[in-house]
N, C-alpha and C positions, 0 to 999 in steps of 0.2 A: 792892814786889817782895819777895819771901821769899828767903830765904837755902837755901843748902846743908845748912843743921845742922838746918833743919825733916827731910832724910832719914833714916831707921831702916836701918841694914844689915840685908840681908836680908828685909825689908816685903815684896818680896814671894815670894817664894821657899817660903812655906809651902803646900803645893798644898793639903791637908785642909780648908781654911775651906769652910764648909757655910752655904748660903744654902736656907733653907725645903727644905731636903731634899735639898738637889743640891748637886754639886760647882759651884765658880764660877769661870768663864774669865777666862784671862787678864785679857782686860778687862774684866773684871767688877771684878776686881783692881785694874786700874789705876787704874779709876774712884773704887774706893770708894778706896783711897791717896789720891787727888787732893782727893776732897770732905773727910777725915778732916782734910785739912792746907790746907782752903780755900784751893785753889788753882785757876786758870782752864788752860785747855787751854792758853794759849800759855805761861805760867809755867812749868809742867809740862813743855812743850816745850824750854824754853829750860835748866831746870835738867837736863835729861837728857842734853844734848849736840845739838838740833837748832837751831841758831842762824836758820836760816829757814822758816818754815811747821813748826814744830814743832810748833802747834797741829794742823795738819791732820793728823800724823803721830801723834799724839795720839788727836786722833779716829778714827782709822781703827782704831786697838787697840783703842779701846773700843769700838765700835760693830763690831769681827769681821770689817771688808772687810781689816782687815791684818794679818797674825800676825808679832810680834815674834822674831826671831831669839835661842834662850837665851842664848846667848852676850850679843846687845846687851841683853837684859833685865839681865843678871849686871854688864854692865861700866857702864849707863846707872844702876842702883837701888841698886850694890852700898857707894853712900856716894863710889867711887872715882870713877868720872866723872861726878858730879856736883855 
């Protein structure tokens, strides 16, 4: 299981990152955070504050059926609640 201190303050919060010409969504974001620091959906889940199905919660950002609230992006990535 990975630890806390795999996170970077602020990872994701830089909106400019340019993917083959386009701006890249949220979860686009998430995603690539997640694969950067080999880490599986439910990891990801669990370090961000979803202690159930946080895998699913997870998947849903990235794949675009769920858009994360900034607020929970800012307090789940910001290093602090996680």
């Amino acid at each position: 299981m990975c630890s806390a201190g795999n996170f970077m303050p602020g990872a994701l919060s830089g909106m400019s990152i340019q993917k083959e010409g386009a701006s890249m969504t949220i979860g686009q974001k998430i995603r690539m955070f997640r694969k950067e620091r080999h880490l599986t959906l439910r990891e990801l889940g669990e370090l961000a504050g979803f202690p159930n199905r946080g895998d699913v919660r997870i998947a849903q950002y990235e794949n675009g059926s769920r858009i994360p609230k900034v607020i929970s992006v800012r307090q789940h990535f910001s290093g602090n609640g996680a």
